[in-house]
TORVOZA-709524 format. One record per atom (N, C-alpha, C): residue in three letters; x, y, z; atom name; residue number from 0. Coordinates in Angstrom, 3 decimals. Layout:
["Ala",[X,Y,Z],"CA",NUM],
...
END
This chain:
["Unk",[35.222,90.594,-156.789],"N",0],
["Unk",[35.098,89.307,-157.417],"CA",0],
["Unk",[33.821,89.159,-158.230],"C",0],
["Unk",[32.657,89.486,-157.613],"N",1],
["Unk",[31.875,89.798,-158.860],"CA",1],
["Unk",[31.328,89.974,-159.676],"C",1],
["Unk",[32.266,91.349,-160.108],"N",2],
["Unk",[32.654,91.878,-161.198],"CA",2],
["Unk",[32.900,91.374,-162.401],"C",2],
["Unk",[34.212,90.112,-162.289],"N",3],
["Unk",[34.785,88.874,-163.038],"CA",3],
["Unk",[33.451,88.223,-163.690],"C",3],
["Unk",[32.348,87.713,-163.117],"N",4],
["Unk",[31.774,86.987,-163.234],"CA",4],
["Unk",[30.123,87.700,-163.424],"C",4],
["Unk",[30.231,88.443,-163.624],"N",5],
["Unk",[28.770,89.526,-163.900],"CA",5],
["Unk",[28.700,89.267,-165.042],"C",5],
["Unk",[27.744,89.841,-165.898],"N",6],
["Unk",[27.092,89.533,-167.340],"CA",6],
["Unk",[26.250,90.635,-167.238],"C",6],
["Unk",[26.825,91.468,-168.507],"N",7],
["Unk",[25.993,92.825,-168.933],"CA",7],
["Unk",[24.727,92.589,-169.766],"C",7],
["Unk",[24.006,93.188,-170.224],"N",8],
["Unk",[22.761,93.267,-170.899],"CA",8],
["Unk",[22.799,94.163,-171.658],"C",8],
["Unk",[23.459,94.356,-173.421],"N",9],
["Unk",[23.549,95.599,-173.483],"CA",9],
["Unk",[22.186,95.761,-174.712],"C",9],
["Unk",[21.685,94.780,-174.733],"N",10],
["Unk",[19.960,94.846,-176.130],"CA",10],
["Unk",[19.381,95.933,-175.107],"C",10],
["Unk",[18.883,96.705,-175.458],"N",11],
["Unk",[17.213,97.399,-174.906],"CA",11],
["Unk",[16.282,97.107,-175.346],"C",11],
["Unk",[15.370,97.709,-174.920],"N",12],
["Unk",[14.208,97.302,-175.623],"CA",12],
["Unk",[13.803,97.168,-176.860],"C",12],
["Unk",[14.201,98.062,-177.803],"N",13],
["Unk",[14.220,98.617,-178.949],"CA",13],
["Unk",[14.744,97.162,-180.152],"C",13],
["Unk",[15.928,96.930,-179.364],"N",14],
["Unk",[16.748,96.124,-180.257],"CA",14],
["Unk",[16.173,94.635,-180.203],"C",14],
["Unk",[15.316,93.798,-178.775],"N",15],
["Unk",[14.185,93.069,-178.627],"CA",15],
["Unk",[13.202,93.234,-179.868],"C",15],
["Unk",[12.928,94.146,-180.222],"N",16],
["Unk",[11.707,94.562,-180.627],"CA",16],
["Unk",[11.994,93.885,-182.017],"C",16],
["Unk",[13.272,94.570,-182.433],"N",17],
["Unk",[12.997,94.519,-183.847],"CA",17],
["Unk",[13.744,93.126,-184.178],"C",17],
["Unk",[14.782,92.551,-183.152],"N",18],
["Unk",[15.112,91.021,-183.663],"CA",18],
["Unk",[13.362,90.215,-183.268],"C",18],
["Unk",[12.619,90.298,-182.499],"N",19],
["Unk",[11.422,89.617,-182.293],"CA",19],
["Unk",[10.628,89.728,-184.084],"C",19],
["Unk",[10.236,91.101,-184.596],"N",20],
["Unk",[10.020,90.925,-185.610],"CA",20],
["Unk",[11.066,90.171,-187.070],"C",20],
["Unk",[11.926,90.608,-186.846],"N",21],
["Unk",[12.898,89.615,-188.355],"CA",21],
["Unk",[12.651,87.939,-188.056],"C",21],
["Unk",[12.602,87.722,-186.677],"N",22],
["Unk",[12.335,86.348,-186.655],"CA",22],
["Unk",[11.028,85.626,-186.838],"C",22],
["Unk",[9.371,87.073,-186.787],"N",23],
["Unk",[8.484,87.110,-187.548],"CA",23],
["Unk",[7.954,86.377,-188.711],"C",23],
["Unk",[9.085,87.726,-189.504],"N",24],
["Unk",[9.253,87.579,-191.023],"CA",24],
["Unk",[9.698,86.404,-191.073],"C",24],
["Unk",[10.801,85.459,-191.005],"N",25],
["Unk",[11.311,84.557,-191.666],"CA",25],
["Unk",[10.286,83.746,-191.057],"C",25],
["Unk",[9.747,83.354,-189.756],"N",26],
["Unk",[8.683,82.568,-189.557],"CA",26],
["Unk",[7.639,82.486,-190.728],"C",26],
["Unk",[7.180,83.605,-191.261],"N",27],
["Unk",[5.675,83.841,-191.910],"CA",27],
["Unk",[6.327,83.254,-193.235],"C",27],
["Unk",[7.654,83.825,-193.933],"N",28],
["Unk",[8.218,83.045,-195.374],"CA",28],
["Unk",[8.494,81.281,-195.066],"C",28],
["Unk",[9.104,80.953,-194.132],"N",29],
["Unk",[9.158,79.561,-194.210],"CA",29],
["Unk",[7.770,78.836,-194.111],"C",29],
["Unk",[6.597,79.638,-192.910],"N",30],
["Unk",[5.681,78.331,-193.305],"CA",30],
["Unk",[5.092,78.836,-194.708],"C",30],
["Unk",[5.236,79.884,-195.700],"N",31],
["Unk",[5.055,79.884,-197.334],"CA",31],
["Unk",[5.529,79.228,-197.981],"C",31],
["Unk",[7.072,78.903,-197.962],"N",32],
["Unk",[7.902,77.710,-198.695],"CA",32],
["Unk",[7.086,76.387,-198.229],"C",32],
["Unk",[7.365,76.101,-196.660],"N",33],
["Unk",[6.295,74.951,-196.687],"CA",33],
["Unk",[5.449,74.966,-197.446],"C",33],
["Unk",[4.060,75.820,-197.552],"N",34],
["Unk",[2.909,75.254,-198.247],"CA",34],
["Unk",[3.501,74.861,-199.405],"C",34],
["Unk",[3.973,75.535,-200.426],"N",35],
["Unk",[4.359,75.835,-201.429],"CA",35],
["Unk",[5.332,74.059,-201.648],"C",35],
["Unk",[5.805,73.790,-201.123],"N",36],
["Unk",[6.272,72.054,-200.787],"CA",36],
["Unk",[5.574,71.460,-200.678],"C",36],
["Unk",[4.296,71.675,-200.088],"N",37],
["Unk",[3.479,70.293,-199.867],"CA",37],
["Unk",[2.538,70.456,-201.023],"C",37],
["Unk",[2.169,71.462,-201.448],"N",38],
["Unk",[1.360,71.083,-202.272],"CA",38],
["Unk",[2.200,70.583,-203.678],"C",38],
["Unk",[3.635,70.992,-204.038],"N",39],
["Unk",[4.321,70.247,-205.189],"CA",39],
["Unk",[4.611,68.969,-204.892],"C",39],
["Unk",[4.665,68.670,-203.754],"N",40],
["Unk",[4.846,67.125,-202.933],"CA",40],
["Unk",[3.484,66.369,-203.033],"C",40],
["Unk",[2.194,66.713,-203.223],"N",41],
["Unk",[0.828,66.362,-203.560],"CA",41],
["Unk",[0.704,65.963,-205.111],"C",41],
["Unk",[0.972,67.308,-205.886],"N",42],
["Unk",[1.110,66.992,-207.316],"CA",42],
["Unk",[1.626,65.625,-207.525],"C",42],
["Unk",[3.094,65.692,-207.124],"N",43],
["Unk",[3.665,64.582,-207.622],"CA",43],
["Unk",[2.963,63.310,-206.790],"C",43],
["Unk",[2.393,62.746,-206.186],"N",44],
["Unk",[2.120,61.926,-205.266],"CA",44],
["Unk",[0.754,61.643,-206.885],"C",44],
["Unk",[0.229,62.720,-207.277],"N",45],
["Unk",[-0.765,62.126,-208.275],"CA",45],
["Unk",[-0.360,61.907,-209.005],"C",45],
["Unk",[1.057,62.210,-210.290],"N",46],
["Unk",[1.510,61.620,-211.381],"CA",46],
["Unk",[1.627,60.195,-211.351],"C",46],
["Unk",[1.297,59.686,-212.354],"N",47],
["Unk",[1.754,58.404,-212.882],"CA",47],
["Unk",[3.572,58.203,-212.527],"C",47],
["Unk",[4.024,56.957,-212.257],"N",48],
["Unk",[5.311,56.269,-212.582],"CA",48],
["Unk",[6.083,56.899,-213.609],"C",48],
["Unk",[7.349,57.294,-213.784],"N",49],
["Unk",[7.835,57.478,-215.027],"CA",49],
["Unk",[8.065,56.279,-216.035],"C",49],
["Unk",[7.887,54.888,-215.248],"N",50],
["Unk",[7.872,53.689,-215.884],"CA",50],
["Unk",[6.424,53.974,-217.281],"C",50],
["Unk",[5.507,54.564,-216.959],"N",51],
["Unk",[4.350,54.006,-216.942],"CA",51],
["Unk",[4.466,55.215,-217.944],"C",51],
["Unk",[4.811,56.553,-217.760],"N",52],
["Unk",[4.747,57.660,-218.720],"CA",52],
["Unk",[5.431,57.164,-220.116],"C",52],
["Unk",[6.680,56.488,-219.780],"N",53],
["Unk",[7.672,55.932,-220.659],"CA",53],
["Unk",[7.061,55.162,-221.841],"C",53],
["Unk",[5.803,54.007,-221.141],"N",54],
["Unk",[5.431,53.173,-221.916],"CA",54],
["Unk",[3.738,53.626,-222.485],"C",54],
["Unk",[3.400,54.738,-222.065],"N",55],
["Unk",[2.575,55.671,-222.605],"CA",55],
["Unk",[2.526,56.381,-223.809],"C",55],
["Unk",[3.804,57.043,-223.651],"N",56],
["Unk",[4.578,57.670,-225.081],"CA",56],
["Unk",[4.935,56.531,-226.067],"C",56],
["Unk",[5.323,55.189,-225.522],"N",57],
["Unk",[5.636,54.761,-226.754],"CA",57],
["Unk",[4.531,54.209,-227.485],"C",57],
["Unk",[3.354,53.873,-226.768],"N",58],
["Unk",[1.799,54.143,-227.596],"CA",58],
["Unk",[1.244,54.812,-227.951],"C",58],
["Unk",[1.226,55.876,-227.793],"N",59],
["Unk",[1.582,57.208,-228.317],"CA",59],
["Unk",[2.065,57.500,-229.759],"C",59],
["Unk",[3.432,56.936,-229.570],"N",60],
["Unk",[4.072,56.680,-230.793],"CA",60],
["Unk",[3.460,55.702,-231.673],"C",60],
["Unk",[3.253,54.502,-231.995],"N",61],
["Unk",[2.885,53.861,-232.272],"CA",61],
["Unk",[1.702,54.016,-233.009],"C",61],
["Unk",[0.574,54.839,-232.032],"N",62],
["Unk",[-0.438,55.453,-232.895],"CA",62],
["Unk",[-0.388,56.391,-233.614],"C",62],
["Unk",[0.444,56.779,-233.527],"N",63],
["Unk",[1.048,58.209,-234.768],"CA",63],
["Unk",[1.367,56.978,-236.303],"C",63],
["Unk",[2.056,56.245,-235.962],"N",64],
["Unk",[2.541,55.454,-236.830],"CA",64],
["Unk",[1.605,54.688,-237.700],"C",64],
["Unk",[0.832,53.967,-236.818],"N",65],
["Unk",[-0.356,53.453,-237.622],"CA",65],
["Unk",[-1.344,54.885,-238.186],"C",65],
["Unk",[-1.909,56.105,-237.634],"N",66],
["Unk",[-2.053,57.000,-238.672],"CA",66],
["Unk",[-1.002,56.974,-239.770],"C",66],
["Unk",[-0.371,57.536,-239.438],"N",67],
["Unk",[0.547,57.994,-240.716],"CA",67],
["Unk",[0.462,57.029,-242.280],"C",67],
["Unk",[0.815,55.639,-241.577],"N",68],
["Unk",[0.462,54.412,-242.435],"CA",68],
["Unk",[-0.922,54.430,-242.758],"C",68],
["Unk",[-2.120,54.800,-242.344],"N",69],
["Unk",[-3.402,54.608,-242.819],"CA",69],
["Unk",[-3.702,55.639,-243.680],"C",69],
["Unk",[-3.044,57.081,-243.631],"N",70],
["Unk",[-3.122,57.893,-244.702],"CA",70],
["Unk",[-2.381,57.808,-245.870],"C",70],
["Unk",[-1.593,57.104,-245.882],"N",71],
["Unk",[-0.375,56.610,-246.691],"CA",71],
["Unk",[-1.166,55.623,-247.741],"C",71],
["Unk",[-1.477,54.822,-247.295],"N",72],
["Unk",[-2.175,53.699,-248.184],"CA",72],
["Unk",[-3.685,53.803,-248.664],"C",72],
["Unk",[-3.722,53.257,-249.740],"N",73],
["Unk",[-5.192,53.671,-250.052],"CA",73],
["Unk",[-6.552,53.650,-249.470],"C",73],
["Unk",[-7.488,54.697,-249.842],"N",74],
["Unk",[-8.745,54.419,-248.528],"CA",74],
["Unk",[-9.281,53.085,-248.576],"C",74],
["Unk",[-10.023,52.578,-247.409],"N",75],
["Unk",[-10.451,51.325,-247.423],"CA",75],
["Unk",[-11.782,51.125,-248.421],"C",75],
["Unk",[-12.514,52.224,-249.220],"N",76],
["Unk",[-13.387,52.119,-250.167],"CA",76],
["Unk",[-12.760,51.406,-251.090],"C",76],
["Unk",[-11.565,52.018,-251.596],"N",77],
["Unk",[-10.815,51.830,-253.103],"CA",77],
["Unk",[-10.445,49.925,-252.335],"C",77],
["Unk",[-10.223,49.893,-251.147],"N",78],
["Unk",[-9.671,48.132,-251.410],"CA",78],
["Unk",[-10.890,47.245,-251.474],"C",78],
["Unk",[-11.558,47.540,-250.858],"N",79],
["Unk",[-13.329,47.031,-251.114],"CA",79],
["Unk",[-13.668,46.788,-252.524],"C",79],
["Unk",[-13.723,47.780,-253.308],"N",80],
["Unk",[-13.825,47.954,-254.707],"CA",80],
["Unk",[-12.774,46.779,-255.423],"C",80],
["Unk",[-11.340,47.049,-254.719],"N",81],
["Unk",[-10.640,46.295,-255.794],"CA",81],
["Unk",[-11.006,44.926,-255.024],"C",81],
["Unk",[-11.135,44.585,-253.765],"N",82],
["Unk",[-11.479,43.370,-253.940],"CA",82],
["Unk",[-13.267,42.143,-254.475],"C",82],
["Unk",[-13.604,43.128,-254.760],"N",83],
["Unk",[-14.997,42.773,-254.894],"CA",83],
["Unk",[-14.583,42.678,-256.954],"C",83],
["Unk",[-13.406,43.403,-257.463],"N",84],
["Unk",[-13.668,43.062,-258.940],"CA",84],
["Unk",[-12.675,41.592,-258.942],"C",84],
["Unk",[-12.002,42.124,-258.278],"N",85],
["Unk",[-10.920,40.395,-258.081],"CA",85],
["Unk",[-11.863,39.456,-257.607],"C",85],
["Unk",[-13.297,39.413,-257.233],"N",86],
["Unk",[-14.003,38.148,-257.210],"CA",86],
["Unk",[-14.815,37.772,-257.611],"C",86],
["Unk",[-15.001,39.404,-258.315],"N",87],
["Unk",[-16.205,38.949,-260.446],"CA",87],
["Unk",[-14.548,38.418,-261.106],"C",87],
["Unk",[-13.930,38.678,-261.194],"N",88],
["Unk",[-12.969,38.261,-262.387],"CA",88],
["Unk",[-12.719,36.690,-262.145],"C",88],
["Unk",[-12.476,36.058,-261.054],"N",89],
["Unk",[-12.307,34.994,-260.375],"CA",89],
["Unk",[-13.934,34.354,-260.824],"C",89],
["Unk",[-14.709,34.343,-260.641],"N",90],
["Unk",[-15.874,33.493,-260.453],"CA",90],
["Unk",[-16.142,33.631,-262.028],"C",90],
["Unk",[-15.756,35.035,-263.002],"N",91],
["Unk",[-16.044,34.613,-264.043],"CA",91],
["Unk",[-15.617,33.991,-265.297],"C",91],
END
């Protein structure tokens, strides 16, 4: 009877050995993925809102725009000039 109810052992030592190490290895790679998570989990914890990036760029934009327009139009010497003869012509 038992027999029925016995339980063999068939790992040796050998085969201990080397499942103890594979479970090592994947120990030593997962806490690497960890770090490797917390510190991209840090990064992001310092970015700005994407609300806030959103309305960044569009000032951003905006100042592109007003350049663009300030090279576009004449320098502010030449409007100085023209307004200073528009107020000899006027007074005279």
């Amino acid at each position: 009877m038992t027999s029925s109810c016995s339980f063999r052992i068939t790992r040796t030592a050998e085969d201990l050995a080397q499942t103890i190490n594979a479970l090592s290895h994947r120990l030593v790679k997962l806490e690497q993925r960890q770090e490797v998570l917390e510190l991209e989990f840090k990064k992001t914890q310092n970015r700005p809102p994407k609300e806030e990036l959103e309305i960044l760029d569009g000032v951003d934009n905006l100042l592109r725009e007003c350049k663009d327009l300030l090279e576009i139009s004449p320098s502010s010497e030449e409007c100085v000039v023209d307004l200073s003869e528009e107020k000899h012509t006027l007074a005279a």
